[in-house]
Backbone and ligand atoms as CSV (ligand in chain L), in Angstrom:
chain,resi,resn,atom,element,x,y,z
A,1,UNK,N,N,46.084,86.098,98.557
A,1,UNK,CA,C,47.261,85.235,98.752
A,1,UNK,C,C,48.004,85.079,97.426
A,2,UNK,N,N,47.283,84.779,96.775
A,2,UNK,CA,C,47.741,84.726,95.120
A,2,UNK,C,C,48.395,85.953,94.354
A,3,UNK,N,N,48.041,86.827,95.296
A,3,UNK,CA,C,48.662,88.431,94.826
A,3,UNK,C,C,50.115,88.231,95.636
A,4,UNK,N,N,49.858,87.946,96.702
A,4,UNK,CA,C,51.346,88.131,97.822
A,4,UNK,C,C,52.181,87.272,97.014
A,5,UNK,N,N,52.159,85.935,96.990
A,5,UNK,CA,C,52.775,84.865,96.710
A,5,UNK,C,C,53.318,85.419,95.234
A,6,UNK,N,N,52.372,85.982,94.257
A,6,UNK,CA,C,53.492,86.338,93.398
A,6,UNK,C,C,54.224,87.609,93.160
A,7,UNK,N,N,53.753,88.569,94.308
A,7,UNK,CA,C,54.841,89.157,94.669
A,7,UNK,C,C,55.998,88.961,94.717
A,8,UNK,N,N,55.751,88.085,95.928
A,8,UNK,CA,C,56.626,87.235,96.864
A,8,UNK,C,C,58.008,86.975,95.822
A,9,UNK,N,N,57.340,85.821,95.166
A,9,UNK,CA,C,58.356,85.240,93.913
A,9,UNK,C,C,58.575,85.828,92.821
A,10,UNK,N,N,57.956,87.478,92.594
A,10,UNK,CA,C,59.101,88.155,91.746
A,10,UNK,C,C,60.249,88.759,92.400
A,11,UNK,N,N,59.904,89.441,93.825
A,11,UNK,CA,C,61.025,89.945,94.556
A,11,UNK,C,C,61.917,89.009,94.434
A,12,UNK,N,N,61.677,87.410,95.124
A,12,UNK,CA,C,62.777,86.519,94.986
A,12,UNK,C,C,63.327,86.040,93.961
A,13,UNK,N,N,62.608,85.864,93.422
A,13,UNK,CA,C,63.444,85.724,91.691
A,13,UNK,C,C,64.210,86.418,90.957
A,14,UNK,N,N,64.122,87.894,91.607
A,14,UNK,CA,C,65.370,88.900,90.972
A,14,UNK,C,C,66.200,88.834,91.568
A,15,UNK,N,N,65.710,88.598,92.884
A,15,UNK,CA,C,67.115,88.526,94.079
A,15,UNK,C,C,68.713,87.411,93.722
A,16,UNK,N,N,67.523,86.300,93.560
A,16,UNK,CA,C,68.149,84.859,92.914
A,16,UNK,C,C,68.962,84.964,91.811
A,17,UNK,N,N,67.900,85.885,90.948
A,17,UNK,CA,C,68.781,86.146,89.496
A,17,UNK,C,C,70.129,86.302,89.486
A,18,UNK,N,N,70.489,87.483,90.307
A,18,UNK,CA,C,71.683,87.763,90.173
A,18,UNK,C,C,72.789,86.984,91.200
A,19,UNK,N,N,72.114,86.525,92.310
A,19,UNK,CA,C,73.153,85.562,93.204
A,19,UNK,C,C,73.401,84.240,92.046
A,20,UNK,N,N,72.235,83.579,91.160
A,20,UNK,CA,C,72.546,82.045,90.965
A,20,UNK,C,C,73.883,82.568,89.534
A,21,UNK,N,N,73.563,84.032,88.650
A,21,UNK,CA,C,74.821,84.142,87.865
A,21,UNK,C,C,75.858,84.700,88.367
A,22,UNK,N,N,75.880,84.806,89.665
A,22,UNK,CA,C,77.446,85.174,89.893
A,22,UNK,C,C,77.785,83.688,90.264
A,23,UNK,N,N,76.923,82.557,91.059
A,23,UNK,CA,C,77.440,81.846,91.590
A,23,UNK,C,C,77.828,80.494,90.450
A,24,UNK,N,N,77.262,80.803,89.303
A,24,UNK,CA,C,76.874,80.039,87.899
A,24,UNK,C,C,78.525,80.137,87.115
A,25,UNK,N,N,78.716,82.018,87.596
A,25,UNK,CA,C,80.154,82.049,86.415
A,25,UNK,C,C,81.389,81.595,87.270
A,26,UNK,N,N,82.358,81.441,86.261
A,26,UNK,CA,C,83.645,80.399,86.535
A,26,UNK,C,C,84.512,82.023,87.502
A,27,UNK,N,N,84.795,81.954,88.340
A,27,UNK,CA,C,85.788,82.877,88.872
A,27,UNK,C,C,87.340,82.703,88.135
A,28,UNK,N,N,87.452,81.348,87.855
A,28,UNK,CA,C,88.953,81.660,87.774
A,28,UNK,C,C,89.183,81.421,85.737
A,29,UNK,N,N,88.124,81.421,85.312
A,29,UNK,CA,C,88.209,81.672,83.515
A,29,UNK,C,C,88.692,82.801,83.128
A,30,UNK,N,N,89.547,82.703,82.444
A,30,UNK,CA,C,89.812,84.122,81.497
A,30,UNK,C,C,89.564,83.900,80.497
A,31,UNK,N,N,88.124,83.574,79.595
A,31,UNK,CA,C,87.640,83.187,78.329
A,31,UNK,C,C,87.082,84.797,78.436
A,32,UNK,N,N,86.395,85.114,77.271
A,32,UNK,CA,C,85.952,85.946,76.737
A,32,UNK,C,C,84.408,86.570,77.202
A,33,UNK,N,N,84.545,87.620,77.137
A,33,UNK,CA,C,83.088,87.870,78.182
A,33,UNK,C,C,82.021,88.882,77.227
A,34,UNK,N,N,80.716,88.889,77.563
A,34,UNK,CA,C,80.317,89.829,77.188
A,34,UNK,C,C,80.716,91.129,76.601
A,35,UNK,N,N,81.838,91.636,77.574
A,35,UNK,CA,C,82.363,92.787,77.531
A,35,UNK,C,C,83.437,92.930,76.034
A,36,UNK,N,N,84.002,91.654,75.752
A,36,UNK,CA,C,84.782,91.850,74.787
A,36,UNK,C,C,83.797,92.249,73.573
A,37,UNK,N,N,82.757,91.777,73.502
A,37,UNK,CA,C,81.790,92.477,72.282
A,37,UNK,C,C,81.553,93.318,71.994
A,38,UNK,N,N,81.849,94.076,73.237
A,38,UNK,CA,C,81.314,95.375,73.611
A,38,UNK,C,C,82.639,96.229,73.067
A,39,UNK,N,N,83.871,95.529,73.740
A,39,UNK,CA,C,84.966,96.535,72.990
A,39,UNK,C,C,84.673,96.477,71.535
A,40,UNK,N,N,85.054,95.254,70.840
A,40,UNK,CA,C,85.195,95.148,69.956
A,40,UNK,C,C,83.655,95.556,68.701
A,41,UNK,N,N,82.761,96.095,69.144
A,41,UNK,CA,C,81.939,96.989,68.658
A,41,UNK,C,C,81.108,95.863,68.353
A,42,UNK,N,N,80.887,94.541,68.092
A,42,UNK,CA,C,80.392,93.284,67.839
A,42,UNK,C,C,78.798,93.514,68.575
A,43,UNK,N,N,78.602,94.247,69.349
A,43,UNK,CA,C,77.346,94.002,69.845
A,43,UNK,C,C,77.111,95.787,70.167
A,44,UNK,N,N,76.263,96.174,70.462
A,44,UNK,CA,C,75.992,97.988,70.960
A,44,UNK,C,C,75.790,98.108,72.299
A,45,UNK,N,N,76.604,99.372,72.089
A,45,UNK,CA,C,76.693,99.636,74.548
A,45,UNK,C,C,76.573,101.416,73.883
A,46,UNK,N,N,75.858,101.936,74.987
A,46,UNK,CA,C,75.755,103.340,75.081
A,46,UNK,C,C,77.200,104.280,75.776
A,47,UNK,N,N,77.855,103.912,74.763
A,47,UNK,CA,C,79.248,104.481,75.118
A,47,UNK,C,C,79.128,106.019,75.458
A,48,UNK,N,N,79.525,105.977,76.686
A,48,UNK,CA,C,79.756,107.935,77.628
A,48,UNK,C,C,81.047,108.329,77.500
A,49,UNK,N,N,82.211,107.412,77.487
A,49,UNK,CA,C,83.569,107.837,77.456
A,49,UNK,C,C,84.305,106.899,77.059
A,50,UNK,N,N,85.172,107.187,75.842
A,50,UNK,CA,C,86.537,106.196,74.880
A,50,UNK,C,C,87.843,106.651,75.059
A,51,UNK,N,N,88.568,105.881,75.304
A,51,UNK,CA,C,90.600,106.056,75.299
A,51,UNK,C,C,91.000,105.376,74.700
A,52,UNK,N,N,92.293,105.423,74.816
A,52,UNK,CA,C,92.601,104.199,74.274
A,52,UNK,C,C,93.142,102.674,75.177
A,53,UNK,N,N,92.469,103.108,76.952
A,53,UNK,CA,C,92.840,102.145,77.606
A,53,UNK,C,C,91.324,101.514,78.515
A,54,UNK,N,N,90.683,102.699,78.398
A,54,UNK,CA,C,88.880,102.587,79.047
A,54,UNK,C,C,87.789,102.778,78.414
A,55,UNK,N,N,87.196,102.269,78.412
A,55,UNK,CA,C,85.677,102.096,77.669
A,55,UNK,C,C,84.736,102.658,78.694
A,56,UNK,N,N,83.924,103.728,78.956
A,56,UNK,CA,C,82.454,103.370,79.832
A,56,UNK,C,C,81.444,103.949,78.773
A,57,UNK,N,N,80.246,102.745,79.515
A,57,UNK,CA,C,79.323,102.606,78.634
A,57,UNK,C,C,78.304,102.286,79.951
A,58,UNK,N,N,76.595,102.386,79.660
A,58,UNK,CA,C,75.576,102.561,80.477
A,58,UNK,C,C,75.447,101.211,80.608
A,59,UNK,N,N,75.332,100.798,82.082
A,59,UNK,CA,C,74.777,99.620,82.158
A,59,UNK,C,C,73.359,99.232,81.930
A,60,UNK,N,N,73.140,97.898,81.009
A,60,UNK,CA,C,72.077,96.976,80.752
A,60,UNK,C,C,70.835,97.110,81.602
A,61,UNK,N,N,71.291,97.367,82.784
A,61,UNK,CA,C,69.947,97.071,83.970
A,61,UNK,C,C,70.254,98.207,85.039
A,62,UNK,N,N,69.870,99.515,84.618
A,62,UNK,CA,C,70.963,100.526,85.634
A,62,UNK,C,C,70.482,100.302,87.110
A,63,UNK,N,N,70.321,100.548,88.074
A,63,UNK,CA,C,70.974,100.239,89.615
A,63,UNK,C,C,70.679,101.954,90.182
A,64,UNK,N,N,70.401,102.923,88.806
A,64,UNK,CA,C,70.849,104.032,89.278
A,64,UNK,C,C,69.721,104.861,88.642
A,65,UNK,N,N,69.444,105.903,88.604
A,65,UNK,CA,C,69.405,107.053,87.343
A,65,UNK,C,C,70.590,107.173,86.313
A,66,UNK,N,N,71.829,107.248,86.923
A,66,UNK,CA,C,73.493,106.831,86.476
A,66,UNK,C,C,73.773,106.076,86.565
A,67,UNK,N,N,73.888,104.802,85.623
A,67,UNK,CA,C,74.864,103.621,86.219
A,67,UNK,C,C,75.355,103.063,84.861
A,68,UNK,N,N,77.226,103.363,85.111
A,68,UNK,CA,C,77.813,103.204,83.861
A,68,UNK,C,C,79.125,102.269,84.378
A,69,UNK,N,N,79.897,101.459,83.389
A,69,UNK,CA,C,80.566,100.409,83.463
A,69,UNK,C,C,81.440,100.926,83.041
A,70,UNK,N,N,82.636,101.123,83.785
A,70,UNK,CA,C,83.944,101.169,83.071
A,70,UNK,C,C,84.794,99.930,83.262
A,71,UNK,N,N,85.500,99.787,81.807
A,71,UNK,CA,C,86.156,98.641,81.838
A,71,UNK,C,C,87.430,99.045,81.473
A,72,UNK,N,N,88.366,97.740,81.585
A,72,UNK,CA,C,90.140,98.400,80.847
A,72,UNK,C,C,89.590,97.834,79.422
A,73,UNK,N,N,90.460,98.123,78.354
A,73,UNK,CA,C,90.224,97.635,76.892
A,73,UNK,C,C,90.717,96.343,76.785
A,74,UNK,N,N,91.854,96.292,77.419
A,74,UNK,CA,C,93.031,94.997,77.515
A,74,UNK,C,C,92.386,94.539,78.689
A,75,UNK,N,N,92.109,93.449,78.975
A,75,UNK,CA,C,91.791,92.257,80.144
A,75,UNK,C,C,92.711,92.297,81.156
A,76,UNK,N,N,93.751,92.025,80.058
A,76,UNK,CA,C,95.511,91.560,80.969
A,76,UNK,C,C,95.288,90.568,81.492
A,77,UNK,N,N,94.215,89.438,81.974
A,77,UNK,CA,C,94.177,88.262,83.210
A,77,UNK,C,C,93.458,88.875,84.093
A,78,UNK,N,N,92.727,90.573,83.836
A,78,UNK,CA,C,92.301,91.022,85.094
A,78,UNK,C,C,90.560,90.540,85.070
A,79,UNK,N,N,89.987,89.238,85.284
A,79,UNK,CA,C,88.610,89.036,85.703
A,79,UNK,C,C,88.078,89.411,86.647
A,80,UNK,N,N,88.867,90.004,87.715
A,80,UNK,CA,C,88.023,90.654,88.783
A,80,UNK,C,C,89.311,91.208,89.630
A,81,UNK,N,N,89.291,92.119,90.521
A,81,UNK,CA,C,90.135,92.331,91.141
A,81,UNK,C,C,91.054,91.601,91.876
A,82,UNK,N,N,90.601,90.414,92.317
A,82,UNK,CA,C,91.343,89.587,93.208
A,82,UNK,C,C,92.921,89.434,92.094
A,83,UNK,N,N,92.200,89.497,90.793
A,83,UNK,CA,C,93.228,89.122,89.838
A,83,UNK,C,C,94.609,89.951,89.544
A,84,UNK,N,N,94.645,91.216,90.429
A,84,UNK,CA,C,94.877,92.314,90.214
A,84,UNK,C,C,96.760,92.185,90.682
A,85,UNK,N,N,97.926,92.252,89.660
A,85,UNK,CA,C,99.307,92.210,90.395
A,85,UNK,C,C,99.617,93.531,89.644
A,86,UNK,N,N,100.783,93.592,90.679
A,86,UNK,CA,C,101.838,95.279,90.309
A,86,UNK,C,C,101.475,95.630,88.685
A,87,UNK,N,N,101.595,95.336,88.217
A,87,UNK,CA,C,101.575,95.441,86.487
A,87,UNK,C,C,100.373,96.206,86.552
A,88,UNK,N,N,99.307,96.157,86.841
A,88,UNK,CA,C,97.832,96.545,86.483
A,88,UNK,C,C,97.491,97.890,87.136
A,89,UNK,N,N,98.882,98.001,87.636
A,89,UNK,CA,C,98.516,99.660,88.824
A,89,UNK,C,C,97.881,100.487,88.312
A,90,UNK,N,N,98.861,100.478,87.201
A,90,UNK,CA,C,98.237,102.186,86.058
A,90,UNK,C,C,96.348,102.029,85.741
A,91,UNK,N,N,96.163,100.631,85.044
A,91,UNK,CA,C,95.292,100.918,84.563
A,91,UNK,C,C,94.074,100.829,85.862
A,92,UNK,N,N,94.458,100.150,87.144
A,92,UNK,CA,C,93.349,100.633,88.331
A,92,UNK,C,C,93.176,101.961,88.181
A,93,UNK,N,N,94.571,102.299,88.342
A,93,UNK,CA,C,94.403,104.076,89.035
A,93,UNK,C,C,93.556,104.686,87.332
A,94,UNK,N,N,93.831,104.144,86.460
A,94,UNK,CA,C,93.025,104.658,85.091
A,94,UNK,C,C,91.453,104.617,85.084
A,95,UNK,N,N,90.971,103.548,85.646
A,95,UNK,CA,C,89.734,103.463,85.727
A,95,UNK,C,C,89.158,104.075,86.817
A,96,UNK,N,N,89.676,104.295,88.157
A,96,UNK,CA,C,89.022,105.359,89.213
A,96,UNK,C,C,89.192,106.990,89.067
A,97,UNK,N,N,90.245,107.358,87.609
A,97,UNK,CA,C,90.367,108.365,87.616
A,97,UNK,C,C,89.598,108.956,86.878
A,98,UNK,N,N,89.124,107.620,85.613
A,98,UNK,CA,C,88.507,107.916,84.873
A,98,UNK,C,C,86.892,107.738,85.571
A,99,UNK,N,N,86.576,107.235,86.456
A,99,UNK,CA,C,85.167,107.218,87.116
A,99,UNK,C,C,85.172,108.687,87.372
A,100,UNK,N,N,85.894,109.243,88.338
A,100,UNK,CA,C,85.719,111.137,88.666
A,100,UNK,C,C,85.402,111.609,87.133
A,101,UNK,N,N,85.961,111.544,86.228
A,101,UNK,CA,C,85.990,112.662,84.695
A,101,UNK,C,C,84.436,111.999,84.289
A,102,UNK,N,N,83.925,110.890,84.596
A,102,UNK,CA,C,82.556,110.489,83.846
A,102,UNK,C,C,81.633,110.812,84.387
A,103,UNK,N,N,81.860,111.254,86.272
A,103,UNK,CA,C,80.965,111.542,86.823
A,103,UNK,C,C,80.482,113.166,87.223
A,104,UNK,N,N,82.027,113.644,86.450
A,104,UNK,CA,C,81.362,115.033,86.411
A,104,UNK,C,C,80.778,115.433,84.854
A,105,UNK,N,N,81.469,114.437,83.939
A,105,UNK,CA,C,80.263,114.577,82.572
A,105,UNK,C,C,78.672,114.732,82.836
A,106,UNK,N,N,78.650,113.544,84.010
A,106,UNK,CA,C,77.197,113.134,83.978
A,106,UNK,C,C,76.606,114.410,85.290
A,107,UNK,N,N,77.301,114.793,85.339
A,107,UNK,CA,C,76.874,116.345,86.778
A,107,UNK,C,C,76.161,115.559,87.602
A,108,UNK,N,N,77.146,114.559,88.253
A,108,UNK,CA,C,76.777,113.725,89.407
A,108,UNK,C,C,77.892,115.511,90.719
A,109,UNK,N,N,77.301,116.149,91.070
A,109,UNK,CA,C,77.816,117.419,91.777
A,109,UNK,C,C,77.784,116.588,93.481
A,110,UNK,N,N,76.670,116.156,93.497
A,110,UNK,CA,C,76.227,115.996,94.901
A,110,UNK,C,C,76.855,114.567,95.256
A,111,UNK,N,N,77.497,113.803,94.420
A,111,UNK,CA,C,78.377,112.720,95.139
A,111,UNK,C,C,77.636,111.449,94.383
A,112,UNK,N,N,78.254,110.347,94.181
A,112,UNK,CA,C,78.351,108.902,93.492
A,112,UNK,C,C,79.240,108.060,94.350
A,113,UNK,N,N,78.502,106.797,93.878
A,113,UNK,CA,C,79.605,105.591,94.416
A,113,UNK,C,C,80.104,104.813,93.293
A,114,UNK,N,N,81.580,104.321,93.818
A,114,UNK,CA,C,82.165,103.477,92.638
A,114,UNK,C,C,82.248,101.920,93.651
A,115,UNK,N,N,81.580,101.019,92.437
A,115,UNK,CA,C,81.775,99.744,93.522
A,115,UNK,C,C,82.300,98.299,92.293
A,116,UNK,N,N,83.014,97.874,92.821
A,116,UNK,CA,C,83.952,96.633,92.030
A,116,UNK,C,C,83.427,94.874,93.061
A,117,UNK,N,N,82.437,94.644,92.314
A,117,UNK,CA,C,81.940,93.112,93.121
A,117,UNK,C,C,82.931,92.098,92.331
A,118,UNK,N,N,83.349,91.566,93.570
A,118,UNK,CA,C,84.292,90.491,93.218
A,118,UNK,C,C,83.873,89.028,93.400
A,119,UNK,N,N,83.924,88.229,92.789
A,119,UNK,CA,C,83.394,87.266,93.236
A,119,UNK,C,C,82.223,86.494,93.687
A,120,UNK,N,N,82.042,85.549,93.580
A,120,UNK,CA,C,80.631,85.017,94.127
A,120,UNK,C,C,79.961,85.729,95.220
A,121,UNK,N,N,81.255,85.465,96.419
A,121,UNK,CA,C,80.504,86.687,97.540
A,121,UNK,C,C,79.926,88.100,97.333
A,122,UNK,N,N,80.960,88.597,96.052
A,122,UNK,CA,C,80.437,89.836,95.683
A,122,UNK,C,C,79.736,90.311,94.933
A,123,UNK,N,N,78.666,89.065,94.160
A,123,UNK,CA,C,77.910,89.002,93.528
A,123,UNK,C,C,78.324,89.040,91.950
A,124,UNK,N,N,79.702,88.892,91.550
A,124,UNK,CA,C,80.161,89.651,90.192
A,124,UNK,C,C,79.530,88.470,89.463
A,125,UNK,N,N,78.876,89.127,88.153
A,125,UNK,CA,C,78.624,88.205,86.943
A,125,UNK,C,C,79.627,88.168,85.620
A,126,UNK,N,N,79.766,89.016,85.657
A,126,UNK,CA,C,81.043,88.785,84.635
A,126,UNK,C,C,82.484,89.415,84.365
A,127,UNK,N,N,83.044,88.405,84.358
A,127,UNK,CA,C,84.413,87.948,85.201
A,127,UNK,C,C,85.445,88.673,83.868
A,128,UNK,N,N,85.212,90.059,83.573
A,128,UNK,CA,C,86.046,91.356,83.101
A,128,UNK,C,C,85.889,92.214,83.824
A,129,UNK,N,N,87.055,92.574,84.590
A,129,UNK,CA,C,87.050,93.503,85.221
A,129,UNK,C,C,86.263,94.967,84.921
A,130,UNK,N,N,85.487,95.390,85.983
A,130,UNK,CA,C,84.734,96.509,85.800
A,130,UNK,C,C,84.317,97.287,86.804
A,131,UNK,N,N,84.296,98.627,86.546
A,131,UNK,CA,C,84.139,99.662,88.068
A,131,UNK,C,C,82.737,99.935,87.523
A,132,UNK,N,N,81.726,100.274,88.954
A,132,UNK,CA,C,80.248,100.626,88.188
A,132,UNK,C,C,80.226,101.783,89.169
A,133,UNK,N,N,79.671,102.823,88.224
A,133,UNK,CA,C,79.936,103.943,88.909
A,133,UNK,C,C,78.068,104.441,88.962
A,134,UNK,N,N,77.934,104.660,89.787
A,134,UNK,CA,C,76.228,104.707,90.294
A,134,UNK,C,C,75.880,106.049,91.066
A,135,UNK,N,N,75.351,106.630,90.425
A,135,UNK,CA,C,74.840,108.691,90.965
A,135,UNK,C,C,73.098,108.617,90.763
A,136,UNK,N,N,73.063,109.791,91.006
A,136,UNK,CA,C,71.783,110.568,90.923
A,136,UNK,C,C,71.188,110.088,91.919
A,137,UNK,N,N,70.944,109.481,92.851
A,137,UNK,CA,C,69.897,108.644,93.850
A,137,UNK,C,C,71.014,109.103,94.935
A,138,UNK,N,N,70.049,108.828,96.393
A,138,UNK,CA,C,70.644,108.744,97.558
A,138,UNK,C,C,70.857,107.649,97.730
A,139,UNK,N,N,72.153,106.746,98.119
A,139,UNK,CA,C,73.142,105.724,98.288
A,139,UNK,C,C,72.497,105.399,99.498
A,140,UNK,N,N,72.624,103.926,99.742
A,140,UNK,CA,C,72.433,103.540,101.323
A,140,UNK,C,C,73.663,102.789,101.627
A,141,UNK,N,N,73.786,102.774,102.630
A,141,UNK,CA,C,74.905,102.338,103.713
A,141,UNK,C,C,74.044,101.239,104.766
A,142,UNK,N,N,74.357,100.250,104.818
A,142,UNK,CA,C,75.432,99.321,104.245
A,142,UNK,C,C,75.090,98.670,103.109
A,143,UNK,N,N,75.815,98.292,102.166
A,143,UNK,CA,C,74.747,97.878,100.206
A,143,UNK,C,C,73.977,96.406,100.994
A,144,UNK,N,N,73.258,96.021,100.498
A,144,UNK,CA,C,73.075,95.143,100.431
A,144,UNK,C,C,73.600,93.828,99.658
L,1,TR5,O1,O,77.467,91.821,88.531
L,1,TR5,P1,P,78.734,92.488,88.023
L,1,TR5,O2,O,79.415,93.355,89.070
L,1,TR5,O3,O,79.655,91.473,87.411
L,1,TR5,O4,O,78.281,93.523,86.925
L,1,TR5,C1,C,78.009,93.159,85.620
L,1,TR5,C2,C,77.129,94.223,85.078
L,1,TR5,O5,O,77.080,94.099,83.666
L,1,TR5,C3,C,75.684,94.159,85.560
L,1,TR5,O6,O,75.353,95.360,86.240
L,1,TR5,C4,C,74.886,93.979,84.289
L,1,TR5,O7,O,73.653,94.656,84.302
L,1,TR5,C5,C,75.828,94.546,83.250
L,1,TR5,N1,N,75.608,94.085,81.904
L,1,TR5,C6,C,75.384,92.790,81.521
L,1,TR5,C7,C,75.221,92.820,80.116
L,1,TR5,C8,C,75.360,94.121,79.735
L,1,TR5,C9,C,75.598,94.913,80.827
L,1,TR5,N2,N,75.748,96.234,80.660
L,1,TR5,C10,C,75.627,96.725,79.393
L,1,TR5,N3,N,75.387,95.961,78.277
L,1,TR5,C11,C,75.241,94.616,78.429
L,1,TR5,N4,N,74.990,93.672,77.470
L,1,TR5,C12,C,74.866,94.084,76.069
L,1,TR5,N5,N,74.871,92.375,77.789
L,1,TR5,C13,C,74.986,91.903,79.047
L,1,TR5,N6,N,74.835,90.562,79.325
């Protein structure tokens, strides 16, 4: 029992992890995020691809065999997509174009997913916009 039970409560505790910090961060802040450290070289990210408008770099806790974060450099107000007006077109279409060019760096051949969690519902933890682009594994339908 003592084996199950703490099973039990590591499965749930990772689960939790990530629902109580999406549900923890401010949706509508545009303060400064992790990610700005990351541009601004202040902290180290395993940078795969630099512009002068996108950053991707390997995510912290990959999700994947592949799992890399592209971000815009400039914020603009964009914390998550919901945030997203006419102005920001270019750099959407910049970051999904730039997901295809990272994912054939990474000889993702056989197919990847790009997924943008928005919001509490969508589990997002931090509120800079970011595409996570996730290969090498077989994908399931529907995510959890
Ligand atoms: O949950 P959402 O969609 O908001 O995604 C945020 C992602 O950022 C998660 O997949 C985290 O694992 C990732 N993350 C968080 C940190 C971090 C990171 N990726 C790379 N480097 C990171 N550092 C240095 N620090 C983080 N807190």
């Amino acid at each position: 029992i003592a084996v199950l039970t703490s099973h039990f409560t590591t499965t749930m505790s990772s689960e939790k992890e990530s629902a109580l910090a999406a549900a923890a961060a401010p949706p509508s802040a545009d303060s400064p995020t992790i990610f700005d450290k990351i541009i601004n070289k202040e902290i180290p990210a395993k940078v795969v691809y630099e512009d002068d408008k996108v950053l991707a770099f390997r995510d912290i806790a990959p999700q994947a065999p592949t799992h890399i974060l592209l971000i815009p450099k400039v914020k603009d107000g964009l914390t998550g997509l919901s945030k997203a007006e006419e102005r920001h077109c270019e750099i959407l279409g910049q970051l999904l174009y730039t997901a295809k060019l990272v994912a054939k760096l990474e000889g993702l051949e056989d197919g990847f997913r790009v997924v943008i969690n928005e919001g509490p519902n969508g589990c997002q933890s931090v509120y800079h916009l970011h595409v996570h682009l996730l290969g090498g594994r077989q994908m399931n339908w529907p995510p959890g």
